[in-house]
C-alpha positions in Angstrom: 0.0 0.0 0.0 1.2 3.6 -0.9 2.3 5.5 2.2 0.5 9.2 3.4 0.7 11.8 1.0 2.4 13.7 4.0 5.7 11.5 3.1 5.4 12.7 -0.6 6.1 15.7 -1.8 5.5 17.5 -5.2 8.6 20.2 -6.0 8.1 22.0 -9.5 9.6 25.3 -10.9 8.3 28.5 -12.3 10.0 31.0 -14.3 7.3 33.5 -15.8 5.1 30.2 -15.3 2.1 31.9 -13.5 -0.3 30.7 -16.1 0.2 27.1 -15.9 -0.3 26.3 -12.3 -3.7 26.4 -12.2 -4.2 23.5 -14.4 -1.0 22.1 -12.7 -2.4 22.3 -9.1 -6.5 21.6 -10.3 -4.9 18.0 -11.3 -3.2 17.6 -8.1 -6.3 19.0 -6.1 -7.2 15.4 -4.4 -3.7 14.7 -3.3 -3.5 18.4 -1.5 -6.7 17.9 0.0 -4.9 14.5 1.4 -1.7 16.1 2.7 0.2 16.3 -0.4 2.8 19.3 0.3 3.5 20.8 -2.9 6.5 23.4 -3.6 6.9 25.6 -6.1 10.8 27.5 -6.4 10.4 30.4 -8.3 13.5 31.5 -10.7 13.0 35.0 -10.0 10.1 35.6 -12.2 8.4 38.9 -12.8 5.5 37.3 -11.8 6.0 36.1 -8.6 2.6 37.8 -7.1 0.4 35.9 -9.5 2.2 32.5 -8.7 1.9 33.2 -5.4 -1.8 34.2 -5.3 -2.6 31.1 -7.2 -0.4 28.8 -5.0 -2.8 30.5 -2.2 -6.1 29.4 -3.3 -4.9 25.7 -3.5 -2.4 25.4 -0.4 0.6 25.2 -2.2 3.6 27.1 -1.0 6.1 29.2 -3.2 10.1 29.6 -1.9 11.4 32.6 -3.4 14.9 32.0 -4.7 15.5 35.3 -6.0 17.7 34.7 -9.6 17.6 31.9 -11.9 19.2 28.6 -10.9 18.0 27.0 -13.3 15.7 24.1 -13.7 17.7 21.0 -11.2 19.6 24.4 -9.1 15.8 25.3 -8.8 15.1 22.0 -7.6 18.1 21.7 -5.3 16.9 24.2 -3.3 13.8 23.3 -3.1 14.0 19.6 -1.4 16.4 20.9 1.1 13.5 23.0 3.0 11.3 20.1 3.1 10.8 18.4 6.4 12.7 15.1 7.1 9.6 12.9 7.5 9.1 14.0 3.3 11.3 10.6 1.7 10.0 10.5 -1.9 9.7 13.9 -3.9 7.6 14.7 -7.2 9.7 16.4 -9.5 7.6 17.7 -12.1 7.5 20.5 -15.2 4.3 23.1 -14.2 3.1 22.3 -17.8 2.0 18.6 -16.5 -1.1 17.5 -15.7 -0.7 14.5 -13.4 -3.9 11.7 -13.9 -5.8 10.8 -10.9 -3.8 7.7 -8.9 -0.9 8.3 -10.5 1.1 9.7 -7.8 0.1 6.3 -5.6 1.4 4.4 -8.2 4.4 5.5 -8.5 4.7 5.6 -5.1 3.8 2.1 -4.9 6.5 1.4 -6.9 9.2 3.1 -5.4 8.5 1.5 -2.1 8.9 -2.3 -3.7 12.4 -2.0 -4.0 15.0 0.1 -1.9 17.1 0.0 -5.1 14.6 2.1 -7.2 15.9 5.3 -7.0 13.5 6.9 -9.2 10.1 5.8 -11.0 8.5 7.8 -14.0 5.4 7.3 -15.3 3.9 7.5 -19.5 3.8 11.0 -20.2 1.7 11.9 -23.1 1.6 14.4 -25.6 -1.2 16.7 -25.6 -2.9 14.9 -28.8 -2.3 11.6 -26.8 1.1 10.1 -28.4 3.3 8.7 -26.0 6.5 11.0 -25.6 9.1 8.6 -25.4 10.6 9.6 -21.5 12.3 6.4 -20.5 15.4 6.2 -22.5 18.9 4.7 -22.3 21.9 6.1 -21.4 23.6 7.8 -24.8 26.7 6.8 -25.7 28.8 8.2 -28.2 27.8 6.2 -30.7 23.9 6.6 -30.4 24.7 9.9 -29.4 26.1 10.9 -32.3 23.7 9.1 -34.8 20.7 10.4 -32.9 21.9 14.1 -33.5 22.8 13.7 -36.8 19.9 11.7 -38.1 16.5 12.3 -36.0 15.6 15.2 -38.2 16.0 14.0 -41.5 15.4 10.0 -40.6 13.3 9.7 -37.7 13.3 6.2 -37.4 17.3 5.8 -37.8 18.7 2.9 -35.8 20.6 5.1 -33.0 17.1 6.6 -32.2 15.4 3.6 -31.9 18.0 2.8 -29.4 18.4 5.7 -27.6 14.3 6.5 -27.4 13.4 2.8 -27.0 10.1 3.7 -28.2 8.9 0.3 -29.5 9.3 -0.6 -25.6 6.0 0.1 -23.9 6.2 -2.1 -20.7 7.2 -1.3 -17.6 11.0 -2.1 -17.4 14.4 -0.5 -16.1 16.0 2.4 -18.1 19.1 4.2 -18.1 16.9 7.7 -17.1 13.8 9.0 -16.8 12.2 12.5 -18.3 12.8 15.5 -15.4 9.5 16.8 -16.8 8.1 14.2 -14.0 9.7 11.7 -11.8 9.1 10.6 -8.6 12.7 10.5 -6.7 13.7 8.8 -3.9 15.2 11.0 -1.1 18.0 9.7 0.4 18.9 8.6 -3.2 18.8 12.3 -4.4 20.4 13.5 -1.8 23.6 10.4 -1.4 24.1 11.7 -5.6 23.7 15.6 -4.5 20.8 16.0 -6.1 21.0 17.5 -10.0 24.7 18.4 -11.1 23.6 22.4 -11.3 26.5 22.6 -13.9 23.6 22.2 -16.6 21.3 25.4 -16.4 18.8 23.5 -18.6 18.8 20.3 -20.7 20.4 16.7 -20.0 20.3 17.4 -15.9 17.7 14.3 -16.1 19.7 12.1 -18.1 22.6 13.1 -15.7 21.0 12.3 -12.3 19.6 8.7 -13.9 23.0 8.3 -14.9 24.3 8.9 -11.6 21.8 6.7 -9.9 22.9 3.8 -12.1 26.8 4.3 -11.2 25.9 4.7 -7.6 24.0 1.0 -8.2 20.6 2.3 -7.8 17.6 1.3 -10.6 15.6 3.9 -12.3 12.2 2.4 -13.0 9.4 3.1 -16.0 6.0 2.2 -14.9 3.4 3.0 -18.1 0.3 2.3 -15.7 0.9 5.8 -13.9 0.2 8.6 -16.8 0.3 12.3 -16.9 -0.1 14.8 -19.5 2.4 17.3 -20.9 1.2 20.8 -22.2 4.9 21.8 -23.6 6.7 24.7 -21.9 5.5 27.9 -22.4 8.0 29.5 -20.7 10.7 28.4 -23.5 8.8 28.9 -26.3 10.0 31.8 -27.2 13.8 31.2 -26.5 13.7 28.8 -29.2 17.3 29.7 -30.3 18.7 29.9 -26.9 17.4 26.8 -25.9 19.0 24.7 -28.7 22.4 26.2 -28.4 22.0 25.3 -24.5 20.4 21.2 -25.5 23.9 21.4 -27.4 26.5 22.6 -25.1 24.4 19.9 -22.1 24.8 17.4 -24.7 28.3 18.2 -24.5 28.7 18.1 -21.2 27.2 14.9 -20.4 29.4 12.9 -22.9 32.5 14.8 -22.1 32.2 14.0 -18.7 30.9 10.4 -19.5 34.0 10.2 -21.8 37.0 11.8 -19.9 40.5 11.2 -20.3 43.7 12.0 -22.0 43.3 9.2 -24.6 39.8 10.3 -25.5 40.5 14.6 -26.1 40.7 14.0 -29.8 36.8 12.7 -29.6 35.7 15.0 -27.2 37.3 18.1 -29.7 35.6 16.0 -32.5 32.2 15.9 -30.7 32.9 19.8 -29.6 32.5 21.2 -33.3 30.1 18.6 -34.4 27.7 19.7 -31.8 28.6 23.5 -32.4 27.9 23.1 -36.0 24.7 21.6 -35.5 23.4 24.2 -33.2 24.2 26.8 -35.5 22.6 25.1 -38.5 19.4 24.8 -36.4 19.7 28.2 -34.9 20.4 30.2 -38.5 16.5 30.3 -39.5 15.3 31.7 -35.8 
């Protein structure tokens, strides 16, 4: 059986997200009304007041951070004010809306194994296809073929790989979508949390990474769905946000990758993915 809601916590970010937390909190109204604390860290939006007289009118509480730590800095700082009897945390984009019993079942989950470090549920598209969010771990390989490929052959083999889409069971994954997870605390917190070196982008696949090298399992469990409205908030950053995709992209493989031996690749992967991002970015 699924514990209280008052050892569950939901922790999402706003930046300029005022207008999505209605539908956000509405979905989540049943848990709150149970005991379900749910946080919202706000990036230092200009509008703070709305999001915090929303927040208001459903019991949710807003912590103030000021600046812009970005999506897992946001985060961070968020889990560390909640209180010690919280164990499992909701991480979750604003633009979700969560299905009734979803929250239990991934809860449910989490608590059959001590080794599950984090369970994410389907999360579908607004016109109902499955966005694929439990994915492998990318290597250079399917890293590489996935960039170069997805737009102009979609259903290239290092996609397939890398988005396992064809896989709709529930199963182990290398990591789950950050757009909404449920985390296991003392897991979080033994892997400090999100590596706040990525501002935005690939801070997901980093942690699930992280919980795999620290021996933990990261869990997909299709019976638990929610819904994903896209991010408003980003929508009209399109150019910054691809050159920021790139340079996480990056990051994670450099890091995955490290090593004298291995600079020549890691220049190699440098330009490839600089040259991509400006080829995207040059119509925008």
């Amino acid at each position: 059986m699924p514990r209280s809601a008052d050892a569950t916590a939901v922790v999402t970010v706003s930046y300029n997200s005022s207008g999505q937390f209605d539908s956000f909190l509405t979905s989540l109204r049943t848990e709150l009304s149970r005991g379900l604390r749910v946080l919202i860290a706000d990036n230092g939006s200009s509008d703070l007041a709305e999001t915090r007289r929303i927040a208001s009118q459903f019991g949710a509480e807003v912590v103030a951070l000021g600046e812009n730590h970005g999506y897992g800095g946001a985060i961070n700082r968020a889990v560390c004010t909640l209180p010690e009897t919280v164990d499992a945390v909701l991480v979750s984009n604003p633009d979700i809306i969560v299905t009734p019993g979803a929250i239990d079942i991934l809860r449910e989950r989490l608590d059959s194994d001590p080794r599950i470090a984090a369970v994410g549920p389907r999360i579908l598209n607004e016109d109902g296809s499955v966005y694929p969010s439990a994915r492998s771990i990318p290597s250079l390989r399917t890293g590489i073929g996935h960039a170069l490929f997805v737009r102009v052959w979609p259903g290239n083999p290092w996609t397939r790989s890398y988005r396992a889409e064809r896989e709709t069971e529930a199963r182990d994954v290398g990591w789950l979508s950050g757009a909404c997870l449920l985390v296991r605390r003392e897991a979080f917190e033994r892997v400090d949390g999100f590596d706040e070196g990525y501002f935005m982008y690939f801070e997901d696949v980093d942690l699930g990474y992280r919980f795999g090298k620290h021996g933990y399992r990261n869990r997909y469990e299709p019976t638990a769905s929610v819904i994903h409205h896209g991010g408003l908030s980003t929508r009209t950053e399109s150019k910054r946000m691809l050159a920021a995709h790139h340079q996480s992209a990056y990051r994670f493989l450099s890091n995955k990758y490290p090593g004298p031996l291995l600079a020549p690749v890691r220049l190699t992967l440098r330009v490839a993915l600089a040259a991509r991002a400006w080829l995207l970015t040059r119509g925008l």
